[in-house]
Phi, psi and omega in degrees: 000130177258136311129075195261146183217131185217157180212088192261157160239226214257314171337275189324323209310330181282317158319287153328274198317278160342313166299301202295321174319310191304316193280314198281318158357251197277341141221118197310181136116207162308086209228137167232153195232112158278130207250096133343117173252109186243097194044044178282148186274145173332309177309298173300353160294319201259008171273348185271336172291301186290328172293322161336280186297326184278023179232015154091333210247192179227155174215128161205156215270152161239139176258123186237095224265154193285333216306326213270314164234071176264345193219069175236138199307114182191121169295136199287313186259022140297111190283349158310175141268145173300040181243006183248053173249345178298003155291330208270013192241338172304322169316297183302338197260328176289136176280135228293003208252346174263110181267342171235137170197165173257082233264126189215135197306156185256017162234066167232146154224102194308126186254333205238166171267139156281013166319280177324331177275275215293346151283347201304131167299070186281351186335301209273007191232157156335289192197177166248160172176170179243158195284158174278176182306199171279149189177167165262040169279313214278355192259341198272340176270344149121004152208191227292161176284342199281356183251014128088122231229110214257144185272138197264344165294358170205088192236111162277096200300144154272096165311317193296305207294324183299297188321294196308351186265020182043023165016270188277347121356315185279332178285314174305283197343297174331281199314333199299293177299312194271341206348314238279329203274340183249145165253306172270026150079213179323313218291318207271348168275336176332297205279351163313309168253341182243041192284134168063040157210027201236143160248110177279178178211172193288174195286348186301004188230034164188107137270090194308129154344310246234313188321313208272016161316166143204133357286151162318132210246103185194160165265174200286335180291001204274322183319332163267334152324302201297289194323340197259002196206021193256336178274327182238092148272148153323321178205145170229143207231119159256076218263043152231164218298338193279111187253191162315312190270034131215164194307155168085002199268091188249052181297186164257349170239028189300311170319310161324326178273337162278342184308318161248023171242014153273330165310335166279109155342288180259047181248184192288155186249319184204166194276162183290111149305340218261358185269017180292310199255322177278323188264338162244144214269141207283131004252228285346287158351302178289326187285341171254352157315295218298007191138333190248147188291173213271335186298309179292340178294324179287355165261344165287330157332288174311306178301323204277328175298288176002293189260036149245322146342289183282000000 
């Protein structure tokens, strides 16, 4: 039995829907997925439902009223939803008897069975999960780099070692106490309280966005694993703000995520035009109309701030 965890609002649902499709595909056997809910409407219960069940597998919503994180760190130009802070709520929310599950971003798409992941021997750890690209967060957050700042979008929790550390409680206290200190929303109290208490794992089960850059945004220890996994990952995560549904999005595997969310009636069909022009500010915007990627566009931003400066 796999124990899957995801935490959408109404936005997501369809993106979820893809993901979970993605997920029964390629792995056979038991599976449940408990849905975080942040005001999701009856509709979108009852489309996540009927795919589910028509795979065989259970589901069921936990109701999260937005009151419990409306006023938890989030920026008007931040591309999460405050729906990815309902992880930190999972110990308390989860029935007491699933002590391991696995929390998983609704813009992932699974290609391979996760078995070899989701047995990993975790007793002794927080979770399992893989390091993030390269950065100074563990610095900015106050600890050591060796203990490695880990990406929170694919995590396999030990729920029980959580409950018992009182988790989320240590976590409300942080937003409280820290504000000051996240940038990256959940990820950074994840790791914040659970740094040297992470089991890592290889990168073939989180491929970032930022891997398929060139050159590719990874540490250098990492460089032969990616190239042996960068055309077949286990899983794939489009973890920058430019997702598949939307214009501008030139990831190279994009294509995967319509492979199921056209299978959906109500999944995404073709990519958004109009969020280009609403999440980045002119010509960024234009410049990834026309083709270019958000990184190049934002150096071309830049040269152009430049030579109006002199």
């Amino acid at each position: 039995m796999k124990n899957i965890i995801c935490g959408i609002d109404d936005q997501y649902c369809q993106h979820c829907g893809a993901m979970l499709l993605s997920l029964f595909e390629s792995n056979p056997g038991a599976i449940t997925i408990y849905v975080l809910s942040l005001e999701l409407s009856e509709k979108s219960k009852n489309l996540l439902k009927e795919l589910v069940d028509s795979y065989q597998k259970q589901i069921h919503f936990i109701d999260i009223p937005s009151e419990l994180v409306l006023n938890f760190p989030m920026k008007s130009t931040d591309y999460p939803s405050l729906a990815t802070y309902l992880r930190l709520f999972i110990p308390q929310l989860l029935p007491f008897e699933v002590d391991k599950a696995l929390y998983v971003d609704s813009d992932i798409i699974f290609k391979k069975d996760i078995s070899a992941l989701y047995d990993s021997d975790i007793t002794n750890y927080a979770l399992a999960g893989m390091e993030d690209a390269p950065n100074q967060n563990a610095l900015r957050l106050g600890f050591p780099e060796s203990d490695l700042y880990f990406n929170a979008g694919f995590v396999l929790l030990n729920v029980k070692y959580l409950r018992d550390m009182d988790f989320t409680n240590k976590a409300m206290a942080y937003i409280r106490d820290c504000r000051e200190k996240i940038v990256l929303h959940d990820q950074d109290v994840l790791n914040a309280l659970l740094h040297g208490k992470v089991l890592f794992v290889p990168i073939k089960w989180n491929m970032l966005d930022c891997f398929y850059r060139k050159p590719p945004f990874i540490a250098k220890k990492y460089m032969r694993e990616l190239h042996e996994n960068l055309d077949s990952p286990a899983v794939i995560h489009f973890s920058g703000p430019l997702k598949p549904w939307h214009y501008g999005c030139l990831h190279p595997l994009r294509k995967e995520y319509f492979n199921y969310s056209r299978k959906l009636s109500w999944g995404c069909q073709r990519p958004d035009y109009g969020y280009v022009f609403n999440a980045f500010k002119f010509p960024v915007s234009l410049f990834i109309w026309f083709g270019c990627t958000l990184e190049k566009a934002e150096r071309l931003d830049r040269k152009i701030r430049f030579k109006k400066k002199r």
